[in-house]
Backbone bond lengths (Angstrom), bond angles and torsions (degrees), N, CA, C in turn:
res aa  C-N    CA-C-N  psi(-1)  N-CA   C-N-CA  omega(-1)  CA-C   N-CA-C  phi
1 X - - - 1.467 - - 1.525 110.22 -
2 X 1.574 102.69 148.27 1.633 107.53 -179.72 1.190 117.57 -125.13
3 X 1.583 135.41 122.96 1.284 126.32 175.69 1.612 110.05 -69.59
4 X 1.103 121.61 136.77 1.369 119.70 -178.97 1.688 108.74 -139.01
5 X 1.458 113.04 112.46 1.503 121.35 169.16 1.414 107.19 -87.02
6 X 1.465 93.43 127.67 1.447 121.74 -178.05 1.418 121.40 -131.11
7 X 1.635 123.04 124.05 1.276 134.02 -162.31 1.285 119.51 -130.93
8 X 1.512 117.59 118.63 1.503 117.30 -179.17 1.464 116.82 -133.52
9 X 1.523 99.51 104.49 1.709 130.54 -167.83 1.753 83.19 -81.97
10 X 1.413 123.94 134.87 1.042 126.55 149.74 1.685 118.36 -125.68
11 X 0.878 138.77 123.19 1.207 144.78 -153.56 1.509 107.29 -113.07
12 X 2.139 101.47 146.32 1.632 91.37 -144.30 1.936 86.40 -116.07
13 X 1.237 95.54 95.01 1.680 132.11 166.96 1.190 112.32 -136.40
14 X 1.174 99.53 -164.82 1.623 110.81 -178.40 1.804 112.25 -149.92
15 X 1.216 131.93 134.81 1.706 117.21 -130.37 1.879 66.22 -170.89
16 X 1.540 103.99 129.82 1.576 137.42 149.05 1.447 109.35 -77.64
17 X 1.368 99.02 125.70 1.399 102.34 -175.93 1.501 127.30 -54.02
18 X 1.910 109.79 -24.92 1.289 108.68 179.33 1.794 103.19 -98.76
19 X 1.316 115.24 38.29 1.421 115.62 137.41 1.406 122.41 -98.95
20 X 1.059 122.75 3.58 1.609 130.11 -159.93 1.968 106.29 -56.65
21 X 1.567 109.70 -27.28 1.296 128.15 -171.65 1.659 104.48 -79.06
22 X 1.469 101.80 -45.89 1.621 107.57 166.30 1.507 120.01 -50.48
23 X 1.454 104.32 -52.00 1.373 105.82 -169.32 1.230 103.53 -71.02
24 X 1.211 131.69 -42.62 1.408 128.24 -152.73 2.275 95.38 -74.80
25 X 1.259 106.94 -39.02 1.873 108.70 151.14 1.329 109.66 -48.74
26 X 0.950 132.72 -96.16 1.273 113.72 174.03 1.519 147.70 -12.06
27 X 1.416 96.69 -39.89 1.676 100.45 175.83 1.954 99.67 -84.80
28 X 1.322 109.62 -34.08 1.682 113.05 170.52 1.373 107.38 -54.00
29 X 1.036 121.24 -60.02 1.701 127.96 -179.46 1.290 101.70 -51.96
30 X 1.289 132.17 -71.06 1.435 120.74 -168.80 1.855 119.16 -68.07
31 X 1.218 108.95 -15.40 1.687 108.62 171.70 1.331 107.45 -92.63
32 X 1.506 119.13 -11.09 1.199 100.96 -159.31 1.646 147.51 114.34
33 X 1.432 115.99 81.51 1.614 100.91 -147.80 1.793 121.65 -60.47
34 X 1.129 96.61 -34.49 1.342 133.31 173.18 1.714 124.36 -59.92
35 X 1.564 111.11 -27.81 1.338 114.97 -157.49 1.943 86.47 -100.63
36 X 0.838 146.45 16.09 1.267 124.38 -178.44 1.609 104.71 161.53
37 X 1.631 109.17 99.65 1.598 115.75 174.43 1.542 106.55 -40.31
38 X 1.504 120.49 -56.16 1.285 117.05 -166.93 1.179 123.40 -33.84
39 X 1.205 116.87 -42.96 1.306 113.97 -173.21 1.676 125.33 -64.54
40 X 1.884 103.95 -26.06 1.192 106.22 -177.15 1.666 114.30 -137.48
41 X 1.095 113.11 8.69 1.679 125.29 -168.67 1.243 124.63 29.60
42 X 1.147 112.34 43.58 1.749 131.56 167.33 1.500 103.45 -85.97
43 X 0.910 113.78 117.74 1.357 130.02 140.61 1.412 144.65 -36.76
44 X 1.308 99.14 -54.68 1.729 127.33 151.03 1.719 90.02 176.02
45 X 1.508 114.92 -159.93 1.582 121.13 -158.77 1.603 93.30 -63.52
46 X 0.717 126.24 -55.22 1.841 113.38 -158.23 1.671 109.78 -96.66
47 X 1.572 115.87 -21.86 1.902 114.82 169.59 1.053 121.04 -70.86
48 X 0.909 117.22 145.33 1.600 113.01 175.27 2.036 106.08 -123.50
49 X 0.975 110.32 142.82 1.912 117.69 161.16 1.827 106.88 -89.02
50 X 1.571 94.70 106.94 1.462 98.75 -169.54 1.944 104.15 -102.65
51 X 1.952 93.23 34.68 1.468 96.40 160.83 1.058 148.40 -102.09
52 X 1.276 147.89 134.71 1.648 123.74 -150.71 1.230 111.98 -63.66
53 X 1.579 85.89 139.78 1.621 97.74 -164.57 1.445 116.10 -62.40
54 X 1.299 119.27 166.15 1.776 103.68 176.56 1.761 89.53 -127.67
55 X 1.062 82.47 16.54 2.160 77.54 174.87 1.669 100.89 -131.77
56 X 1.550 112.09 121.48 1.489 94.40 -179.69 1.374 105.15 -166.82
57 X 1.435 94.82 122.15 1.693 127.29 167.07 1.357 142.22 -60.18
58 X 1.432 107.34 127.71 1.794 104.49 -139.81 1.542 98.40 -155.76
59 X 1.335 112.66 140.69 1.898 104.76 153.32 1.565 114.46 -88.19
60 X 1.133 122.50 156.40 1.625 132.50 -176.62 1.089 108.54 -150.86
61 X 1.263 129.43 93.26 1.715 147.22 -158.99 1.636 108.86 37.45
62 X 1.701 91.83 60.11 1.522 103.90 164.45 1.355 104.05 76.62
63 X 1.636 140.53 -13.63 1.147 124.47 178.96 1.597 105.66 -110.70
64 X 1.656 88.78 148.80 1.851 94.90 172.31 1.081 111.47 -67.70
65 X 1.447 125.31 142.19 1.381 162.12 -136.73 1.690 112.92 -167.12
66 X 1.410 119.05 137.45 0.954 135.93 -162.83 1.660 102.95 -141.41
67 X 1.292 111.39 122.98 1.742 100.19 -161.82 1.822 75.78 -127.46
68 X 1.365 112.02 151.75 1.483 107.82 170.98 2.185 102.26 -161.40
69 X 0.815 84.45 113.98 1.589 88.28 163.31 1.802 117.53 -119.51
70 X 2.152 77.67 167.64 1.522 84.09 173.51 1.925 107.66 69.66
71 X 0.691 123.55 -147.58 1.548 140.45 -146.04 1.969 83.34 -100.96
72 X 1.227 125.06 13.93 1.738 143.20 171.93 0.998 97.15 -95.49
73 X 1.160 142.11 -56.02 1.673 163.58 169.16 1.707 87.03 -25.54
74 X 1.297 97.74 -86.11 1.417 120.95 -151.07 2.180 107.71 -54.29
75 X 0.842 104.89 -28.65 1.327 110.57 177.16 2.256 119.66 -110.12
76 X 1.158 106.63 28.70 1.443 124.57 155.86 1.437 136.39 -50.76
77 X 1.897 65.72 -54.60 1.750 85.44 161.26 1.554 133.43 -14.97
78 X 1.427 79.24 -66.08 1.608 99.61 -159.45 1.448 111.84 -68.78
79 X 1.294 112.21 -4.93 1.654 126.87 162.91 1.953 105.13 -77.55
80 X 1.277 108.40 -59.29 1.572 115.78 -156.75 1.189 91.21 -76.16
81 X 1.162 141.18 -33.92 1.581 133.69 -177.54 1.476 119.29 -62.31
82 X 1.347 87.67 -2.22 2.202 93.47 -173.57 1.320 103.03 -89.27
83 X 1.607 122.57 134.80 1.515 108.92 -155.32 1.887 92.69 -93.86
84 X 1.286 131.85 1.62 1.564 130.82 147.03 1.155 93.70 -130.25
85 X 1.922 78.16 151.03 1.301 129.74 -176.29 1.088 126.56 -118.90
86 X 1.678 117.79 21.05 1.862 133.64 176.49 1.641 93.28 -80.86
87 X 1.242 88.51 117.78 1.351 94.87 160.24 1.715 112.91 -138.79
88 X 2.008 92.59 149.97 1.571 88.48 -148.44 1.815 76.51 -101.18
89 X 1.663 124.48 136.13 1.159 151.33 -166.87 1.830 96.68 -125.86
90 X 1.115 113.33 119.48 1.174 140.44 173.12 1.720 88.42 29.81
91 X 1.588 125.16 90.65 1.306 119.49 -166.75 1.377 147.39 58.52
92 X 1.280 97.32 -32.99 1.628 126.26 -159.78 1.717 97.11 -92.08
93 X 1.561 99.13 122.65 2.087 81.51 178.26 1.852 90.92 -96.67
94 X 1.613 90.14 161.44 1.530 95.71 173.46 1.312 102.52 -147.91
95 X 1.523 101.92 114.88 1.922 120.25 164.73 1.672 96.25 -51.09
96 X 1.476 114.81 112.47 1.267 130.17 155.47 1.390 128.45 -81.39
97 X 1.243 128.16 129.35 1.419 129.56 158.95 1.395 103.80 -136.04
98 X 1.176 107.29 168.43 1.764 135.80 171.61 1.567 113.88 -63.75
99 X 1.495 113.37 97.17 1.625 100.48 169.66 1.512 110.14 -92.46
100 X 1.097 121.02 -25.94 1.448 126.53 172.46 1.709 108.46 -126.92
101 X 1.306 95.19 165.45 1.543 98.22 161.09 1.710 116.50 -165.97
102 X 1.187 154.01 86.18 1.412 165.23 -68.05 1.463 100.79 173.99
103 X 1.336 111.71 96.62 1.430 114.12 169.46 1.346 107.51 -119.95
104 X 1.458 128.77 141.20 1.332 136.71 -173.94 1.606 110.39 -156.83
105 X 1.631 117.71 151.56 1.310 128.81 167.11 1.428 123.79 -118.28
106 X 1.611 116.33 114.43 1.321 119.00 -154.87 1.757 87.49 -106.59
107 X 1.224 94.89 162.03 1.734 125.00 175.20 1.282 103.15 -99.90
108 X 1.337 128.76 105.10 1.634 119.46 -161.60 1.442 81.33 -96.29
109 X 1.208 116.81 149.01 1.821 118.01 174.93 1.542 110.23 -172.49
110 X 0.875 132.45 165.64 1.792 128.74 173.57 1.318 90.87 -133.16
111 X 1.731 101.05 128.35 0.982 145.54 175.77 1.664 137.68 -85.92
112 X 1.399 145.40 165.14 1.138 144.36 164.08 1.524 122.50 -66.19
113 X 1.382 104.83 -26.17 1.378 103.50 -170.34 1.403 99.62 -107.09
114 X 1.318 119.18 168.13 1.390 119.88 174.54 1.466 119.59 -94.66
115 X 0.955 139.26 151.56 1.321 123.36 170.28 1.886 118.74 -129.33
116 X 1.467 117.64 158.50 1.365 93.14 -158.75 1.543 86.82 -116.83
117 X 1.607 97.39 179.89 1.978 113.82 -157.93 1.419 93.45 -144.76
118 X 1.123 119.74 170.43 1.480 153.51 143.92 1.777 101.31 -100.89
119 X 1.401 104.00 134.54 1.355 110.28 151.96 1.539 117.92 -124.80
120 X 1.496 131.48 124.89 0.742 135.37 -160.09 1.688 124.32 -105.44
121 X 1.463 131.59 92.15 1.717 122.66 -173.32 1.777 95.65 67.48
122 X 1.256 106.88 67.85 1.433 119.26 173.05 1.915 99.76 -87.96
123 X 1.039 88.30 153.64 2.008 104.52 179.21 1.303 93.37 -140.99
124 X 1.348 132.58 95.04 1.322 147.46 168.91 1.729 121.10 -80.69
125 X 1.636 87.38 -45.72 1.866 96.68 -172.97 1.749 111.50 -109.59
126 X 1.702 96.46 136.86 1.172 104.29 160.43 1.384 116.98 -61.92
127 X 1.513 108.90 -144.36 1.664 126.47 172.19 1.625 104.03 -82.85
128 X 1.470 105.41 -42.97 1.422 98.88 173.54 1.180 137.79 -105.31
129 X 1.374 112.41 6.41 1.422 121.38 144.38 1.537 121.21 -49.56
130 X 1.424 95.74 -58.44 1.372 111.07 -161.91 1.326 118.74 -57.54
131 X 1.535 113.40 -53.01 1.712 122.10 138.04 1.365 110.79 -16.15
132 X 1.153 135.12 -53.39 1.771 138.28 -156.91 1.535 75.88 -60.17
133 X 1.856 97.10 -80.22 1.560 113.56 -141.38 1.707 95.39 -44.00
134 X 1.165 99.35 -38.34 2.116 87.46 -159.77 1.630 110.13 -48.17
135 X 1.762 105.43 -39.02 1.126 105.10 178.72 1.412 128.91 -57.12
136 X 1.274 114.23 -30.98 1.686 126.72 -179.89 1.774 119.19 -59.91
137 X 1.164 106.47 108.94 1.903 107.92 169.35 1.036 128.37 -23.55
138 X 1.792 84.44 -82.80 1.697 127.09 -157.53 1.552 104.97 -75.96
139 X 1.453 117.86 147.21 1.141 136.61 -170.14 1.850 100.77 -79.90
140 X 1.429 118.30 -30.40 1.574 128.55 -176.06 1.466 88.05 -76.81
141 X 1.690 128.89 -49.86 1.253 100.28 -144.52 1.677 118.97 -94.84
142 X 2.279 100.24 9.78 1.616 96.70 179.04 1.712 82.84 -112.42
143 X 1.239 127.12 2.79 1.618 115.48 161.33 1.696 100.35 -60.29
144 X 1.155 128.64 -63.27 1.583 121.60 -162.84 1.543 106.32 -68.01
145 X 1.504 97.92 -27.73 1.734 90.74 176.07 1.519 121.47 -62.15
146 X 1.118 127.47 -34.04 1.500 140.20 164.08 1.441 106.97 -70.29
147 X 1.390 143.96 -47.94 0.926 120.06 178.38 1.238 121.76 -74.59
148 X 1.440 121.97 -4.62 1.841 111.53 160.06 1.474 101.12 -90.43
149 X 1.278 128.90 9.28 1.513 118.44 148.54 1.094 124.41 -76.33
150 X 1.142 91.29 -46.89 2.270 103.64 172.90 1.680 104.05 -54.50
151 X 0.959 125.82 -47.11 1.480 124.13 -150.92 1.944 83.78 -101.55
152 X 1.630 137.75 -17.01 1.030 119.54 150.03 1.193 134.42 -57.50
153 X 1.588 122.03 -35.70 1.411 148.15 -175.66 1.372 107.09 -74.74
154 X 1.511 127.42 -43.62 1.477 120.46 172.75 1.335 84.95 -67.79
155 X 1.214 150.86 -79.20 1.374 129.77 -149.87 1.277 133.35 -50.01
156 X 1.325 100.54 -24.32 1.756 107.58 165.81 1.209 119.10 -77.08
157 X 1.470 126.05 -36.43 1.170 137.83 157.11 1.687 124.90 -39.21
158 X 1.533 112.92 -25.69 1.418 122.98 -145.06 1.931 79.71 -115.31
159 X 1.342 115.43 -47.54 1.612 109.33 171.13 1.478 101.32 -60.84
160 X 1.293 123.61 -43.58 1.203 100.43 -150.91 2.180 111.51 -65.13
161 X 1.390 90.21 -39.20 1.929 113.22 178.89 1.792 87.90 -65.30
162 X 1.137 147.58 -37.11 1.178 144.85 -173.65 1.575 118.16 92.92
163 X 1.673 92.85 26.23 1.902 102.61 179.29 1.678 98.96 -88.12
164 X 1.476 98.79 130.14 1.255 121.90 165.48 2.053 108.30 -76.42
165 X 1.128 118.27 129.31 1.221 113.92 -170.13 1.595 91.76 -132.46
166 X 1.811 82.02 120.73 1.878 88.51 -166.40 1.769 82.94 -103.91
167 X 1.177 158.22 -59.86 1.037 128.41 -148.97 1.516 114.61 -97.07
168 X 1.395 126.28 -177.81 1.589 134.67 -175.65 1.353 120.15 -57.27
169 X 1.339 135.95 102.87 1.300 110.35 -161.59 1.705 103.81 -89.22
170 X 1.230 141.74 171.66 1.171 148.44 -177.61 1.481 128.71 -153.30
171 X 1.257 111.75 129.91 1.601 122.46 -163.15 1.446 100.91 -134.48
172 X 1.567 114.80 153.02 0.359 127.55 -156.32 2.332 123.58 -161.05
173 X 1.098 96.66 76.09 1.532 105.19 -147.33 1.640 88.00 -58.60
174 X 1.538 114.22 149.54 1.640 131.26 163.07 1.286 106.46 -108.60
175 X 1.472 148.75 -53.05 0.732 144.34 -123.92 1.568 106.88 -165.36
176 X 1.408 126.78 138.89 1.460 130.05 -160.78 1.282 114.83 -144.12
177 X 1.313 148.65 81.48 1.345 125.15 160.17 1.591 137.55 -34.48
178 X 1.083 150.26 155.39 1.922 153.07 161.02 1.450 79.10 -52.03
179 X 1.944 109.35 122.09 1.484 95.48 144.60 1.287 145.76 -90.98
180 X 1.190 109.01 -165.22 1.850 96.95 -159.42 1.941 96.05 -127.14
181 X 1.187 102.84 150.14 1.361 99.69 162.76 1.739 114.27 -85.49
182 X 1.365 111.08 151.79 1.319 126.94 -152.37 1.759 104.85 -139.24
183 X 1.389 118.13 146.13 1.599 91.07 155.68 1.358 113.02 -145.74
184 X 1.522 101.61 153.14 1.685 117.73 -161.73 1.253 91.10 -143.62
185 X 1.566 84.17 109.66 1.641 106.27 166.95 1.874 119.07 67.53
186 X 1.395 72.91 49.99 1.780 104.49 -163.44 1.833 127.17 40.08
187 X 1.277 103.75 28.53 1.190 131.36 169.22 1.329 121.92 -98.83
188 X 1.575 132.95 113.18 1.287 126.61 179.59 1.851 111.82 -74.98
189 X 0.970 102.56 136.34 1.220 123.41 177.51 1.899 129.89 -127.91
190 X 1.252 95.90 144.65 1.767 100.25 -174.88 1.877 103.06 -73.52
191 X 1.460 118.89 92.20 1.687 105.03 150.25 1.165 126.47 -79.96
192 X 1.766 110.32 167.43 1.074 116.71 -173.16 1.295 97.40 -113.71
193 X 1.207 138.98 -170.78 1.575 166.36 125.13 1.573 117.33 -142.93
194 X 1.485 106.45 112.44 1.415 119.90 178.67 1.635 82.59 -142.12
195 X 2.099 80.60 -175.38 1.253 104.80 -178.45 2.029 96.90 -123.19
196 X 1.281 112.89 156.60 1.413 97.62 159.56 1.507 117.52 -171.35
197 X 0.932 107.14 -175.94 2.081 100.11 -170.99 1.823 100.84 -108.74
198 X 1.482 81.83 158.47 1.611 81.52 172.00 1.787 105.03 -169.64
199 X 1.119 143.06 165.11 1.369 146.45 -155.16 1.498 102.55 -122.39
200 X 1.431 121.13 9.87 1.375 142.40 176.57 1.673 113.76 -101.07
201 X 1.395 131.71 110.29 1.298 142.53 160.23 1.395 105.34 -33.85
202 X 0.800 132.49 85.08 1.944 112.80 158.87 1.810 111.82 -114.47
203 X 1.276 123.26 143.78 1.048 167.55 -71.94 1.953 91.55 -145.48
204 X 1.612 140.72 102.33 1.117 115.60 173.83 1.472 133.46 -36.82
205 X 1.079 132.10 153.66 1.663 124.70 176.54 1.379 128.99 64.91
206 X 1.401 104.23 -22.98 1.937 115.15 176.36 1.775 99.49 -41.69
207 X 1.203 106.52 158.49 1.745 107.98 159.50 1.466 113.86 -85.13
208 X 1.057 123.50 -160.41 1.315 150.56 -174.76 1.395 106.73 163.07
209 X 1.462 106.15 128.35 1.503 129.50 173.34 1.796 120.05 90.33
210 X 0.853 148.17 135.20 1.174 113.72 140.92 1.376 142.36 79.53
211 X 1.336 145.39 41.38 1.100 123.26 -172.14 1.135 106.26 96.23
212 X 1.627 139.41 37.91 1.521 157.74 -171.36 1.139 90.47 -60.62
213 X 2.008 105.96 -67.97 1.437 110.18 -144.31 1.210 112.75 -67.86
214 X 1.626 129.18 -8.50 1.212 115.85 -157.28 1.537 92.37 -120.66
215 X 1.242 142.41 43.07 1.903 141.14 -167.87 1.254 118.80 74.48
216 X 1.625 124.60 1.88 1.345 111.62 173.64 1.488 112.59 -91.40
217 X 2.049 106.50 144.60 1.558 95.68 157.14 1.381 91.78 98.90
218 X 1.509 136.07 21.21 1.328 122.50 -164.75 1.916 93.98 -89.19
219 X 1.949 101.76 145.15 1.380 99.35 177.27 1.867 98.39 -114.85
220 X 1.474 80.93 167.92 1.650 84.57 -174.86 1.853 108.16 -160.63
221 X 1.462 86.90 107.75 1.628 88.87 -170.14 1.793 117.41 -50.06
222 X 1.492 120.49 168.82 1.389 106.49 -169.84 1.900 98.71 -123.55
223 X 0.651 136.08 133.69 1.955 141.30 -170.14 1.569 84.64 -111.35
224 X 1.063 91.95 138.43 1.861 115.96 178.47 1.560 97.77 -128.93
């Protein structure tokens, strides 16, 4: 089992989802590019940290949102300590304040029961994934192909928080939307939106897959 601190700043504006890349500049610019990778996983100009992010930028009923766990938590700071909070987002400045603010500590663990999700604008396949999937027919045989993406993606997720995951994890997709092309990082890409089960705790709003830091991949537990 893993204790995991988890924090969700939602901020009381109103933010288009395809600014999410602006804002998330913006919050770099005003902390600082230099003072703290987390925030942006640069390396310096040409490296990149290709670890899941623990800081990550998102809309959540239209407002910018800042979700950060783990050792994300711990360096926020360096945002709230700035005595302004205008930040200029694709031109546009915006007086920031706090409409929410949601701190919690989860027991990351896999469980007996399953539990079900929304996944939201998932990016599963590379270049050579994507090649795979095109080749595949059957509707069973690119369902299992995604779910060893899903159950890859918690695992990156689970290195990245530093949870050791001793038993099998298991997924299990219900439900699939037609995907759509998308683009990240001015690259079009195949998303997903499904729903699916899994015996793994994960966390409202976290990403999965792909393009976390910038709104892709959002999960969202389902209450029956």
């Amino acid at each position: 089992m893993k204790k995991l601190k988890f924090l969700n700043v939602q901020f009381n504006a109103e933010l288009h989802p395809s600014k999410i890349a602006a804002f998330r500049g913006a919050i770099i610019q005003k902390v600082g590019q230099k003072d703290t990778l987390l925030f942006h996983n640069h390396l310096d100009d040409e490296k990149f940290n290709y670890q899941y992010a623990l800081v990550q930028y998102k809309t959540i009923a239209k407002r910018p949102t800042i979700i950060c766990m783990g050792e994300g938590v711990e360096v926020i700071h360096k945002f709230f300590e700035k005595s302004d909070w205008t930040l200029n987002i694709a031109g546009e400045e915006y007086q920031m304040s706090i409409h929410k603010l949601n701190m919690q500590e989860f027991t990351m663990q896999t469980w007996d029961k399953m539990m079900h999700y929304t996944l939201l604008n998932w990016l599963p396949l590379n270049q050579q994934s994507y090649e795979e999937y095109q080749k595949m027919t059957g509707l069973v045989e690119k369902t299992q192909f995604l779910e060893k993406k899903i159950i890859g993606h918690i695992l990156a997720f689970a290195k990245g928080i530093a949870w050791q995951v001793e038993n099998e994890i298991k997924v299990n997709i219900t439900e699939m939307q037609e995907p759509r092309l998308m683009y990240y990082k001015n690259i079009k890409m195949m998303a997903f939106s499904l729903t699916f089960k899994t015996n793994v705790f994960l966390p409202n709003y976290m990403g999965l897959g792909k393009g976390v830091s910038l709104g892709f991949g959002i999960v969202k537990k389902i209450d029956f």
